[in-house]
TORKOL-4160 file (C-alpha; in steps of 0.2 Angstrom, whole numbers, padded with zeros to 4 digits, m for minus):
422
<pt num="1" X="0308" Y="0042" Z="0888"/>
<pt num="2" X="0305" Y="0040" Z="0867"/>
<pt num="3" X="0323" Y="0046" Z="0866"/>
<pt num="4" X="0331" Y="0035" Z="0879"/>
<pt num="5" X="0320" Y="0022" Z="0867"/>
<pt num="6" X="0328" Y="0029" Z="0853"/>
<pt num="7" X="0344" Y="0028" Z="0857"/>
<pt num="8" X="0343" Y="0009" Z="0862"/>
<pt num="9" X="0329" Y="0001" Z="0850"/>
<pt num="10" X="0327" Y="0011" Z="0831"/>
<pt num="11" X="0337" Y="0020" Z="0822"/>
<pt num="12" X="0351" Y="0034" Z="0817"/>
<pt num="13" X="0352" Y="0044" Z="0804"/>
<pt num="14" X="0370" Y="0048" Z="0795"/>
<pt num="15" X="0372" Y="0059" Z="0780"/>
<pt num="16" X="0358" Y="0067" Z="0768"/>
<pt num="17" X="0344" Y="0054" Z="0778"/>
<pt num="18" X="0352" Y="0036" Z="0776"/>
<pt num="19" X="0346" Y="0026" Z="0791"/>
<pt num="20" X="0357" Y="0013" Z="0801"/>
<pt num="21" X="0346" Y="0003" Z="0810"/>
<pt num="22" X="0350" Y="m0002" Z="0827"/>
<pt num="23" X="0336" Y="m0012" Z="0833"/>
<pt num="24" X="0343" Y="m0020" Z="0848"/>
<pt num="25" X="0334" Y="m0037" Z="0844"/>
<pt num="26" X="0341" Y="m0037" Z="0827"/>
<pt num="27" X="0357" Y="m0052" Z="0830"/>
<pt num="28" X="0373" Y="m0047" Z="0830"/>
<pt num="29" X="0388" Y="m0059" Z="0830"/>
<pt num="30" X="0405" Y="m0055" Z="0837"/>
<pt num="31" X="0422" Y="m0048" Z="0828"/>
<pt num="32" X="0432" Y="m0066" Z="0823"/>
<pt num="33" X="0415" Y="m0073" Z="0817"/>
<pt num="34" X="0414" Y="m0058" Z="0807"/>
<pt num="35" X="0432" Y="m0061" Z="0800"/>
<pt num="36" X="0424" Y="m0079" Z="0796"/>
<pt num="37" X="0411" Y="m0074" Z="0787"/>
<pt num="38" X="0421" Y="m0061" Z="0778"/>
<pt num="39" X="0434" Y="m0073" Z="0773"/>
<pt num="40" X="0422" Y="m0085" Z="0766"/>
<pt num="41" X="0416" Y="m0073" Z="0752"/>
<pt num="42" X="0434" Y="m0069" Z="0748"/>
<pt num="43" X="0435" Y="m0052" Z="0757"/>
<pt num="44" X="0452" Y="m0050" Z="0764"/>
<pt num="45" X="0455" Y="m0044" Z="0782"/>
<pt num="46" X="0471" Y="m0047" Z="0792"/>
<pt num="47" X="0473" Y="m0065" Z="0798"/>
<pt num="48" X="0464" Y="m0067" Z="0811"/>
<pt num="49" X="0462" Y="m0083" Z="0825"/>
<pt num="50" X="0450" Y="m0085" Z="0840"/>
<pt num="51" X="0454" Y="m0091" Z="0855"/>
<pt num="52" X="0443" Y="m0096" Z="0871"/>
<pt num="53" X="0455" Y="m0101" Z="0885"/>
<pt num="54" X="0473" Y="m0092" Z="0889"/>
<pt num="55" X="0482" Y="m0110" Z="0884"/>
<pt num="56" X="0473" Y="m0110" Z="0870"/>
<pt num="57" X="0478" Y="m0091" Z="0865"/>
<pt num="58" X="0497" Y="m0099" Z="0870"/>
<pt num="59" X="0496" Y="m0111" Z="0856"/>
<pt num="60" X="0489" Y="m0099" Z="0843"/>
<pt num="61" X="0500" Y="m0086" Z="0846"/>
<pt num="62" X="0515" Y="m0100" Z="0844"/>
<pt num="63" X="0508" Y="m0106" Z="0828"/>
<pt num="64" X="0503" Y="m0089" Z="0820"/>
<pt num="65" X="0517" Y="m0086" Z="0811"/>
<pt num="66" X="0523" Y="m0069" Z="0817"/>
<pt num="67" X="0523" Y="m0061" Z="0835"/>
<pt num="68" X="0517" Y="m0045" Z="0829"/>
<pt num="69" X="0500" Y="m0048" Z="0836"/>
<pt num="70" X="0486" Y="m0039" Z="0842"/>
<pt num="71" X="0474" Y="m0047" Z="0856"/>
<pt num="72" X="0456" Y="m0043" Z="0855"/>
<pt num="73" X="0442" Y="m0045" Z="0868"/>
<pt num="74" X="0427" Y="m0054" Z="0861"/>
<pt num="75" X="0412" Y="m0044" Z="0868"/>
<pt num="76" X="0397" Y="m0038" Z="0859"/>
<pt num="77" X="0401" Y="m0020" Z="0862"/>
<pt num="78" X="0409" Y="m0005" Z="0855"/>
<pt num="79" X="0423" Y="0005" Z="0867"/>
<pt num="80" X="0433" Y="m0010" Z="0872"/>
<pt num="81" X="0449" Y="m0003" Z="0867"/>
<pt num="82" X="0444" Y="0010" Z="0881"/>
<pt num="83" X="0434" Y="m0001" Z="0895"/>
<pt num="84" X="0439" Y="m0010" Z="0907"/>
<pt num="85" X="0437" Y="m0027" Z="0917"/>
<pt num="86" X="0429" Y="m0030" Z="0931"/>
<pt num="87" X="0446" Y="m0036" Z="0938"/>
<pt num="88" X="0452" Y="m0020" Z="0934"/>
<pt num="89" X="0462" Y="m0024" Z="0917"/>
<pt num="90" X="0462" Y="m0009" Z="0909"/>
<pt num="91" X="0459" Y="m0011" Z="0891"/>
<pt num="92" X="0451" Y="m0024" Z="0879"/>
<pt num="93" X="0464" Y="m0022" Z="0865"/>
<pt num="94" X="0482" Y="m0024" Z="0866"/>
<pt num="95" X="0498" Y="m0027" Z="0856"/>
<pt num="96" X="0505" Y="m0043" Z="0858"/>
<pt num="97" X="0525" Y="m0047" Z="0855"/>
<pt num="98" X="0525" Y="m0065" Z="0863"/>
<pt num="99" X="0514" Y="m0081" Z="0864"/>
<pt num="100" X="0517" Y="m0079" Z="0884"/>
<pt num="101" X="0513" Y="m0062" Z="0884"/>
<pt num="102" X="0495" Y="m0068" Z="0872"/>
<pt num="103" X="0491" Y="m0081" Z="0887"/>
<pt num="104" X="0494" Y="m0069" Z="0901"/>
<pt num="105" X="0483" Y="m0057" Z="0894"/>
<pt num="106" X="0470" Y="m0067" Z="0889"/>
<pt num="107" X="0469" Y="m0075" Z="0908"/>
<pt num="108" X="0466" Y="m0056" Z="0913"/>
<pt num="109" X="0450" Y="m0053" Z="0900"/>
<pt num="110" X="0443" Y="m0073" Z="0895"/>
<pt num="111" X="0430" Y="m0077" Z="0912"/>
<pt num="112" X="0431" Y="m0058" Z="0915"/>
<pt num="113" X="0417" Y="m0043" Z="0915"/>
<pt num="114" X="0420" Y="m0032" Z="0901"/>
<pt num="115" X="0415" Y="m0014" Z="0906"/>
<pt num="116" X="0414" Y="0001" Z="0890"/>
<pt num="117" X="0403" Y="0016" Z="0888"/>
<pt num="118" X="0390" Y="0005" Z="0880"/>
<pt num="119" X="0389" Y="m0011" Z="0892"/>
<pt num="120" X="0384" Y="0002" Z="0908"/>
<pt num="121" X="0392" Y="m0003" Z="0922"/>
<pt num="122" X="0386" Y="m0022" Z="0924"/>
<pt num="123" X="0398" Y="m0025" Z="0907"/>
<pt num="124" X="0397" Y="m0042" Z="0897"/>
<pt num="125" X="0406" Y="m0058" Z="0898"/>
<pt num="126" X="0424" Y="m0060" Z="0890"/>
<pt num="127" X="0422" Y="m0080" Z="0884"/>
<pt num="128" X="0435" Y="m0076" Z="0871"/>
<pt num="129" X="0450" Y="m0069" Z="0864"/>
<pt num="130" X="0454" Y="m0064" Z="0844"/>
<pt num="131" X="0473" Y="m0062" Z="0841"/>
<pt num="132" X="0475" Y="m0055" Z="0822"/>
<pt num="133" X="0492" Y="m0049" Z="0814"/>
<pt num="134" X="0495" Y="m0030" Z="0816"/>
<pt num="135" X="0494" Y="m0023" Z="0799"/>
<pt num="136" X="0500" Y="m0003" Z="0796"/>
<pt num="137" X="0484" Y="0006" Z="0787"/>
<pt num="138" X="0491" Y="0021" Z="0779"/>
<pt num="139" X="0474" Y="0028" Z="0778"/>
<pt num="140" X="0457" Y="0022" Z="0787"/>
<pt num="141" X="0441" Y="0023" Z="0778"/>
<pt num="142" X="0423" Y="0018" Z="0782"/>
<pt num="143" X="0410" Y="0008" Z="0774"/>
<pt num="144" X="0395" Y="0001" Z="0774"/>
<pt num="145" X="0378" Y="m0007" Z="0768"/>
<pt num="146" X="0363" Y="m0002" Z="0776"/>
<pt num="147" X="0344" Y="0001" Z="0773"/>
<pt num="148" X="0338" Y="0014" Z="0769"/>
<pt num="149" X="0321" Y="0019" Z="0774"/>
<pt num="150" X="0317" Y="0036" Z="0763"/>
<pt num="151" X="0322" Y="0026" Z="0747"/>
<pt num="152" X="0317" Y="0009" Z="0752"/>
<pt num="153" X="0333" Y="0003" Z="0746"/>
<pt num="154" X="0350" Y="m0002" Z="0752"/>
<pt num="155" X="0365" Y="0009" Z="0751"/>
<pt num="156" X="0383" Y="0009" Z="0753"/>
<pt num="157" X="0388" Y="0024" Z="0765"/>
<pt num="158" X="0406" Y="0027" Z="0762"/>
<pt num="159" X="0421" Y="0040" Z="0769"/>
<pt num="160" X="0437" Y="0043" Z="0766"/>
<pt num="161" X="0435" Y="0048" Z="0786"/>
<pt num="162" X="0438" Y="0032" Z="0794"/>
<pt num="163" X="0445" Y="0025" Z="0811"/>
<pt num="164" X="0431" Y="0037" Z="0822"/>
<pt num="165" X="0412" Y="0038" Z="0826"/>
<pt num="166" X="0404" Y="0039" Z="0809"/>
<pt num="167" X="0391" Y="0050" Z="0818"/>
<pt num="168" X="0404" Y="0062" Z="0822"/>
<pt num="169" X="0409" Y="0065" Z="0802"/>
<pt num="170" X="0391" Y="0066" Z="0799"/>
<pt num="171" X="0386" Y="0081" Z="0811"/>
<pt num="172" X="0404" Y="0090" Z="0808"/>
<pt num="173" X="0408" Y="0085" Z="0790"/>
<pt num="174" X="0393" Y="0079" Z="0782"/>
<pt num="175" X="0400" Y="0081" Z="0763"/>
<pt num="176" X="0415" Y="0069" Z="0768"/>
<pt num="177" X="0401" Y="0055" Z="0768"/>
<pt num="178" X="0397" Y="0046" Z="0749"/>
<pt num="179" X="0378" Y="0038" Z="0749"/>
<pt num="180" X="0377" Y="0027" Z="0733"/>
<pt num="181" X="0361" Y="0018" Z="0731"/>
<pt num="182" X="0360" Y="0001" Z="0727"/>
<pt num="183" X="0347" Y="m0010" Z="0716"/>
<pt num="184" X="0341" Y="m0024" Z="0727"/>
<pt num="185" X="0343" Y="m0040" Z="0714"/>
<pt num="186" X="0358" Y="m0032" Z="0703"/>
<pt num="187" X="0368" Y="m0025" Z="0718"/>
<pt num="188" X="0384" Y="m0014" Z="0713"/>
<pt num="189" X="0390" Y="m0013" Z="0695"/>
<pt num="190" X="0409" Y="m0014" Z="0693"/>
<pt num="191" X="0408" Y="0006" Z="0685"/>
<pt num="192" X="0398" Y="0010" Z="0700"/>
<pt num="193" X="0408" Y="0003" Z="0713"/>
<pt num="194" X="0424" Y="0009" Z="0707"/>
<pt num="195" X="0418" Y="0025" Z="0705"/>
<pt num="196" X="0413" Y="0025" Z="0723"/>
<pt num="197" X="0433" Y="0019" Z="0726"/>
<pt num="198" X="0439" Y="0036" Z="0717"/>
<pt num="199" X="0428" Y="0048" Z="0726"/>
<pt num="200" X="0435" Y="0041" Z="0742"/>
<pt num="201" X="0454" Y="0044" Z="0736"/>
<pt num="202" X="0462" Y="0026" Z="0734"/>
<pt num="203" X="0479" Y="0031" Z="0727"/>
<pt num="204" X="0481" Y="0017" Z="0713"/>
<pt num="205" X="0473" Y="0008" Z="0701"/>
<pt num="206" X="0476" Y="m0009" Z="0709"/>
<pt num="207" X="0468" Y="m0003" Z="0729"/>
<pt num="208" X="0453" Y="0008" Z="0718"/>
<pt num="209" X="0451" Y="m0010" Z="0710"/>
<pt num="210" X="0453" Y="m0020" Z="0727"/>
<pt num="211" X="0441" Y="m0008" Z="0737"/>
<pt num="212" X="0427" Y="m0009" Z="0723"/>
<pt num="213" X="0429" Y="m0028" Z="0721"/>
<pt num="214" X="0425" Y="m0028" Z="0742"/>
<pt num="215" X="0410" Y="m0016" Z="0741"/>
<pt num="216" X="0402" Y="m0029" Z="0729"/>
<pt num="217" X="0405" Y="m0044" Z="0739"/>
<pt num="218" X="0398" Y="m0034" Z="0754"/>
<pt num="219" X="0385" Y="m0030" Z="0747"/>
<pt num="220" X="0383" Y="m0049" Z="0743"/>
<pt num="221" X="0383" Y="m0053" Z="0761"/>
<pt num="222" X="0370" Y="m0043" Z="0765"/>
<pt num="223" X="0357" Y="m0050" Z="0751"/>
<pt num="224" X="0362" Y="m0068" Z="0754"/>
<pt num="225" X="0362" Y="m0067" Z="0774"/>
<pt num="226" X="0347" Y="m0055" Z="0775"/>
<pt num="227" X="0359" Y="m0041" Z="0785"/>
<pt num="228" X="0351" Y="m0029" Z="0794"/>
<pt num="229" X="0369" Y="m0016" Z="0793"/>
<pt num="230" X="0389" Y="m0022" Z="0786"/>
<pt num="231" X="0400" Y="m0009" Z="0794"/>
<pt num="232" X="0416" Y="m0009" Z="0791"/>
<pt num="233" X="0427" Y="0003" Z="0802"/>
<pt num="234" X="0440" Y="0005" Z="0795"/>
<pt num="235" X="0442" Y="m0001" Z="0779"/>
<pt num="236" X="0462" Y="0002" Z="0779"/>
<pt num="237" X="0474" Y="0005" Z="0763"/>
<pt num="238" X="0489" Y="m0003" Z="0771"/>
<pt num="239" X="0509" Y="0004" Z="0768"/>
<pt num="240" X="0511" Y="m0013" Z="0759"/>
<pt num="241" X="0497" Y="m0009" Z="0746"/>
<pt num="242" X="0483" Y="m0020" Z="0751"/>
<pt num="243" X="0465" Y="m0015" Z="0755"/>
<pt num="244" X="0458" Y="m0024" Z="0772"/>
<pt num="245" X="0444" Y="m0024" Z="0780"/>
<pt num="246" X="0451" Y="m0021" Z="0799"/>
<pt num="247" X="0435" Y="m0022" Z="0808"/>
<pt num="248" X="0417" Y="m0027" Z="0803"/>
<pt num="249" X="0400" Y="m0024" Z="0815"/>
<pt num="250" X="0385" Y="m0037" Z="0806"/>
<pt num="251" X="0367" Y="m0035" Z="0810"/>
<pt num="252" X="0353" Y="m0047" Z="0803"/>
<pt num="253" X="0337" Y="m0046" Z="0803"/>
<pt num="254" X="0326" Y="m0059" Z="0816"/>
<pt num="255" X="0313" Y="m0062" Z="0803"/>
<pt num="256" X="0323" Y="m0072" Z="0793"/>
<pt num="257" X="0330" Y="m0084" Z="0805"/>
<pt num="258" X="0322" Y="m0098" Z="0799"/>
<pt num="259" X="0330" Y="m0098" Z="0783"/>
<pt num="260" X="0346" Y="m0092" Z="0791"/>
<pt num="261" X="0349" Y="m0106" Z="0802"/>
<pt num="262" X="0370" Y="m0104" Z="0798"/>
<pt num="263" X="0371" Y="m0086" Z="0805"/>
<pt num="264" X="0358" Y="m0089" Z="0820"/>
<pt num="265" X="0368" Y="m0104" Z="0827"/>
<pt num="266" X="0382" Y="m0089" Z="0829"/>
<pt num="267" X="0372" Y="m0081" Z="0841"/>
<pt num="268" X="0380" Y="m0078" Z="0859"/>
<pt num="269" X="0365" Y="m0074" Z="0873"/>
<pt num="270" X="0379" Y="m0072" Z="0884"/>
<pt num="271" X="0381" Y="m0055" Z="0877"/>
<pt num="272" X="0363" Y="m0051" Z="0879"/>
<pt num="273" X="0348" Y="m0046" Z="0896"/>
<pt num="274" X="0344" Y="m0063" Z="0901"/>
<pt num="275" X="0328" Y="m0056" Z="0904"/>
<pt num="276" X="0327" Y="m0050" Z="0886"/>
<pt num="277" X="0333" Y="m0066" Z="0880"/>
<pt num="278" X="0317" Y="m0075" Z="0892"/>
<pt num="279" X="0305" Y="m0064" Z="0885"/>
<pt num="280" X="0308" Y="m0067" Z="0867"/>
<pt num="281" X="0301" Y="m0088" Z="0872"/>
<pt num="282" X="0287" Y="m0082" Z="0873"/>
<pt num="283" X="0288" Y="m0068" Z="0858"/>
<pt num="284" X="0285" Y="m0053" Z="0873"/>
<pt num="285" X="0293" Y="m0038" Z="0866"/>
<pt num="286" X="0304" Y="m0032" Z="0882"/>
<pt num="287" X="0317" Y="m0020" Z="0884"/>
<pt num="288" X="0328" Y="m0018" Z="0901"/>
<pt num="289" X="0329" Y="m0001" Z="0909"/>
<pt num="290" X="0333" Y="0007" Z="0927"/>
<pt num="291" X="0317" Y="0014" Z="0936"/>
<pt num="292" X="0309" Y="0004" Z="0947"/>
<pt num="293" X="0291" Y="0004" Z="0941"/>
<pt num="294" X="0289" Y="m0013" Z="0932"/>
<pt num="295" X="0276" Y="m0011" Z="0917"/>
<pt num="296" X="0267" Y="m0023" Z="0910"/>
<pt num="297" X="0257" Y="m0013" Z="0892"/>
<pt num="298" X="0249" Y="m0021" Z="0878"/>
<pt num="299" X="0254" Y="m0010" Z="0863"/>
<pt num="300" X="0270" Y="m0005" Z="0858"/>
<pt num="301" X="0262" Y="0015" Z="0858"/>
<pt num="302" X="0252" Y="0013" Z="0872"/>
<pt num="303" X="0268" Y="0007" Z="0883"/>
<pt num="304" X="0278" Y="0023" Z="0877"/>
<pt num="305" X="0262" Y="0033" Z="0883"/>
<pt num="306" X="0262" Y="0026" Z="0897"/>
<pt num="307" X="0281" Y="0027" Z="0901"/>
<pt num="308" X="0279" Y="0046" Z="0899"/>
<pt num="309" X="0266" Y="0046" Z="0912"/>
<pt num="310" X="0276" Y="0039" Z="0924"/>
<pt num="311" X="0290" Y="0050" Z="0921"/>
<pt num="312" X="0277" Y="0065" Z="0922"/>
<pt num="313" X="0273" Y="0058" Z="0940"/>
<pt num="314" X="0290" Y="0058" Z="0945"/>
<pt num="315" X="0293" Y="0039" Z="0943"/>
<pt num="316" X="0306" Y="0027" Z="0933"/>
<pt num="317" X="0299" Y="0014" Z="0923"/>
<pt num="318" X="0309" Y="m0001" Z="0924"/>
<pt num="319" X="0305" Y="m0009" Z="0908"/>
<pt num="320" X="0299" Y="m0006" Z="0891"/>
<pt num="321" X="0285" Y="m0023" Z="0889"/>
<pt num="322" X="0272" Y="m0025" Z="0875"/>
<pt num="323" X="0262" Y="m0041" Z="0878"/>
<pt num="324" X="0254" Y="m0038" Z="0860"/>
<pt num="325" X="0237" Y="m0043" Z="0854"/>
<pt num="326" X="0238" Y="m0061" Z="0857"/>
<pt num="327" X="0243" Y="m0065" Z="0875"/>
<pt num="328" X="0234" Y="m0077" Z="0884"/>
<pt num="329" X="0236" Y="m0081" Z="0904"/>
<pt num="330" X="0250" Y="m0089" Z="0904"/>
<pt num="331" X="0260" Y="m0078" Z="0891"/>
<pt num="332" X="0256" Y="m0064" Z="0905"/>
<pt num="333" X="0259" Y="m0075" Z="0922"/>
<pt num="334" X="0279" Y="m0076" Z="0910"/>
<pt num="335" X="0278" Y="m0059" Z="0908"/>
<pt num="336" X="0279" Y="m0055" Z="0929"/>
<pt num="337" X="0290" Y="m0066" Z="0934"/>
<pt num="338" X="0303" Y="m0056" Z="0918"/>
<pt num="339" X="0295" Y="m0040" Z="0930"/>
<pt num="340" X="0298" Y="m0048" Z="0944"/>
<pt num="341" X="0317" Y="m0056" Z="0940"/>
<pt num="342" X="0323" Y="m0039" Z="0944"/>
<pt num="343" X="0325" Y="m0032" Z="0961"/>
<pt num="344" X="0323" Y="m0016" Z="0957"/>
<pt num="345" X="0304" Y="m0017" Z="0953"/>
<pt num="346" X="0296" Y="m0011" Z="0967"/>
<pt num="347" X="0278" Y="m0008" Z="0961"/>
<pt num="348" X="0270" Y="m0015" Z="0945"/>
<pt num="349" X="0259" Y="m0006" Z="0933"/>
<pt num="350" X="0246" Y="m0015" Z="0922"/>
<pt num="351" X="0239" Y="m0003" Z="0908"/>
<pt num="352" X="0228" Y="m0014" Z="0896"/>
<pt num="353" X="0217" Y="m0008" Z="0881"/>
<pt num="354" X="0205" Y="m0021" Z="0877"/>
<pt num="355" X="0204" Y="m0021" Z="0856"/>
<pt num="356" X="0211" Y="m0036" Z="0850"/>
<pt num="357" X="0215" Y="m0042" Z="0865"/>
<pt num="358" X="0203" Y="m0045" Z="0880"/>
<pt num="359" X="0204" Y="m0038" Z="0896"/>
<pt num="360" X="0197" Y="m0053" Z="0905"/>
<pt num="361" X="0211" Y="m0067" Z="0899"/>
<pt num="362" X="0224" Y="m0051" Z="0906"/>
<pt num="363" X="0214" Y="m0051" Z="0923"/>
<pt num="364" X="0217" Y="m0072" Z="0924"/>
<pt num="365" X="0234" Y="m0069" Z="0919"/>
<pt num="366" X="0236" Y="m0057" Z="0934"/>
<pt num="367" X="0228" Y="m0067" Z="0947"/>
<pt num="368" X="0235" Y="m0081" Z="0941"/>
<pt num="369" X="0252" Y="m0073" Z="0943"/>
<pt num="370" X="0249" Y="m0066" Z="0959"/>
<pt num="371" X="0246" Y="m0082" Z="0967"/>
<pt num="372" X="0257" Y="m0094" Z="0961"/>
<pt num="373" X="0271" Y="m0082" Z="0961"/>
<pt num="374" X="0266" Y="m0075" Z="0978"/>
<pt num="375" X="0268" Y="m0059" Z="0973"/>
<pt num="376" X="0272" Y="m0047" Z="0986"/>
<pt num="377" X="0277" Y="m0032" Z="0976"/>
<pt num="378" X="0262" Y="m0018" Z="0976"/>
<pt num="379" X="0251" Y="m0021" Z="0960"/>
<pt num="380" X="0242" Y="m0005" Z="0952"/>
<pt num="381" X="0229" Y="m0013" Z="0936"/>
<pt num="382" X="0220" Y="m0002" Z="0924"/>
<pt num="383" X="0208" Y="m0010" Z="0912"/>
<pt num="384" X="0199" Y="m0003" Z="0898"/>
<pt num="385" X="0188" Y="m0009" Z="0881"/>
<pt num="386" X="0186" Y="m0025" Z="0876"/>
<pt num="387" X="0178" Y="m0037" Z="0891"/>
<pt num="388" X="0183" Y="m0023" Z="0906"/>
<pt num="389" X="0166" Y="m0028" Z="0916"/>
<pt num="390" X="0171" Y="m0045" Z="0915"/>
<pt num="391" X="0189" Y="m0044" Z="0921"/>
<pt num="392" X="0184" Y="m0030" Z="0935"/>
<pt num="393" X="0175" Y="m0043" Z="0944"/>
<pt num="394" X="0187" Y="m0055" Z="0943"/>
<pt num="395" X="0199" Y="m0044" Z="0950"/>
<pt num="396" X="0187" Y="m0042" Z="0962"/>
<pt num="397" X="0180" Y="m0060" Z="0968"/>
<pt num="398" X="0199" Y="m0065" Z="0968"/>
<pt num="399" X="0202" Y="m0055" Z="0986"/>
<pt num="400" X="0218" Y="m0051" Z="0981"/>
<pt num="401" X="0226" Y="m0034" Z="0985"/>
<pt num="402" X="0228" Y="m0027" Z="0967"/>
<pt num="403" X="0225" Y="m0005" Z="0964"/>
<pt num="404" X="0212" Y="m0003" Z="0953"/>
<pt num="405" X="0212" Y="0010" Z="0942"/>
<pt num="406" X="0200" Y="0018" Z="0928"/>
<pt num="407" X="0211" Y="0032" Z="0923"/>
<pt num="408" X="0228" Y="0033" Z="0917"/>
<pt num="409" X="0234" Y="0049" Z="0927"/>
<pt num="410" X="0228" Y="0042" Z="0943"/>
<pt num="411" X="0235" Y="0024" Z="0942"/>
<pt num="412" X="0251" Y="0030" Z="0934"/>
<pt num="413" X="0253" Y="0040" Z="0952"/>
<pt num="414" X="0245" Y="0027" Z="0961"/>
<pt num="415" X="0261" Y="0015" Z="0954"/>
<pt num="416" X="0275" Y="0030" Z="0958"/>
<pt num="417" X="0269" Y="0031" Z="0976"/>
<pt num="418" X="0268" Y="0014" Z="0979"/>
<pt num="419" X="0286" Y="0013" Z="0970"/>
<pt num="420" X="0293" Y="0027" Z="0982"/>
<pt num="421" X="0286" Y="0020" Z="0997"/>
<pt num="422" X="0294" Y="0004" Z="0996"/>
């Protein structure tokens, strides 16, 4: 269960110990925004235009200027040149040779269910298209800025290894990968970054000079937009002698929304679980999975605990959800109906600590959530420390048929019988 956390909510690790994080609630913005924001720091990319309706790709591919295109599905997710709609359009990218042929295709992803390796089989809304001018690399690179948790710093992660899963180059070629720290406030010298450039095998003075200049200005980005990860993938030395930046992934960080009220208007929570994107109103730290044993934990190590429990019993949690230390009745009356939005939940489990928090405002929250969302789905509750007398009887005057529990073996169980029985 940590790794399936893992893999979804922290981090990787590429190279000699550079981290990328991938927090899932870290924001992410999709590909032409990206080319936006590229563009607006002077970093070149190919020209790029989005569209949201196939009429509207019609009159952008008529305008653009050439009718070498590519088409582009705008979905927060990697693989779409290999996914597929829900319609059963293979295919999220495409060459283009015509302005008809740019609406057709358009009609077949825009309103449409993207589905790739990383949406699972549910997919994510297509509400746009991106339609760019092919340009020919005549070699891919990779780059990016990232944190880096050993040295507390960022770096720019380069490879002359671009155009495929960076984690790949890591585990087979790990010397192809260039880690060049960077200092916070100065960012990138000119002698650094062109040196970087040279290790990477630019082939002139003028693409070594091109490919520097860009590593500063992302690295510029990242400071002035508090950036979480810039990857760019890849970073192409075109046949024609330019340097462009072909595709870029952004993430920033969520604590620094309020002065980063620009990049958070750019946020799409089309792409995103609605039941995540409910449970950050009322700042519940939940993650979607695909058991059927709805949790409901206070304590980010306490829920991981008890996630492994229930997978010792034989059970699937459905959910990874930390009410924190400061949740109140109503915070935990929201927190079941998120549990209870999804059908698969078939029996809920409470596992409170009482430290900071108190067990008796989790027991009013409970009952409180039981009757006026008529819960019907079997309810296990354990509740230990702060207040626990207190909140036991309340549990108990309310009449309600809620499982309680003193131990965590024994209600973890209790919660994968009830879960199987339904």
């Amino acid at each position: 269960m940590h790794a399936v956390l893992r893999s979804r909510h922290e981090v990787e690790l590429i190279g000699d110990g550079v981290q990328i994080a991938g927090q899932k609630r870290f924001l992410s913005i999709h590909e032409y925004q990206s080319v936006e924001l590229l563009n607006s720091y002077g970093i070149p990319t190919p020209k790029s235009i989005a569209a949201h309706s196939p009429e509207e790709a019609l009159k952008v591919a008529k305008e653009f200027g050439t009718s070498d295109l590519v088409i582009k599905a705008q979905v927060l997710a990697g693989g779409r040149g290999k996914g597929h709609f829900e319609n059963g359009y293979q295919g999220g990218v495409h060459m283009v040779d015509s302005p008809q042929q740019a609406e057709d295709i358009a009609a077949k992803m825009i309103g449409h269910k993207l589905i790739t390796k990383q949406t699972g089989e549910k997919g994510r809304i297509c509400n746009a298209v991106m339609l760019a001018e092919r340009r020919t690399p005549d070699h891919e690179y990779y780059a990016a800025i990232l944190n880096d948790r050993a040295s507390q710093s960022p770096v720019l992660v380069a490879s002359a290894s671009g155009g495929m899963n960076i984690e790949d180059v890591a585990k087979e070629t790990p010397d192809a990968i260039i880690t060049t720290p960077i200092d916070f406030e100065k960012g990138l010298s000119d002698d650094v970054a062109l040196g970087v450039a040279k290790k990477l095998g630019f082939k002139t003075e003028s693409t070594q000079k091109q490919a520097a200049d860009i590593f500063q200005k992302l690295y510029k980005i990242f400071h002035d937009k508090d950036a979480t990860q810039i990857e760019i993938n890849p970073l192409a030395e075109t046949k024609d002698g330019a340097v462009l930046c072909m595709d870029a992934k952004f993430g920033f960080d969520d604590n620094a929304e309020f002065r980063q009220k620009d990049i958070f208007a750019l946020r799409d929570i089309s792409q995103e679980e609605p039941a995540e994107v409910e449970a950050q109103k009322y700042n519940l730290n939940f993650i979607k999975l695909d058991g059927n044993v709805g949790c409901l934990v206070n304590g980010a190590g306490l829920a991981m605990a008890t996630m492994d429990v229930l997978k010792l019993h034989g059970g699937d949690p459905a959910n990874f959800l930390d009410v924190g230390g400061g949740a109140t009745p109503e915070t935990v009356k929201a927190a079941f109906g998120i549990l209870l939005s999804d059908p698969n939940v078939k029996s809920i489990f409470v596992n409170i600590f009482g430290g900071i928090m108190r067990c008796d405002y989790i027991a009013e929250g409970v009952i409180q959530a039981t009757k006026e969302l008529q819960l019907k789905v079997p309810l296990v509750v354990r509740l230990q420390g702060t207040k626990e007398l207190e909140a036991k009887e309340l549990i108990k005057k309310s009449g309600l048929k809620i499982y309680p529990f003193d131990g965590l073996d024994d209600a973890a169980e209790k919660a994968v019988e009830l879960a199987h029985a339904a």
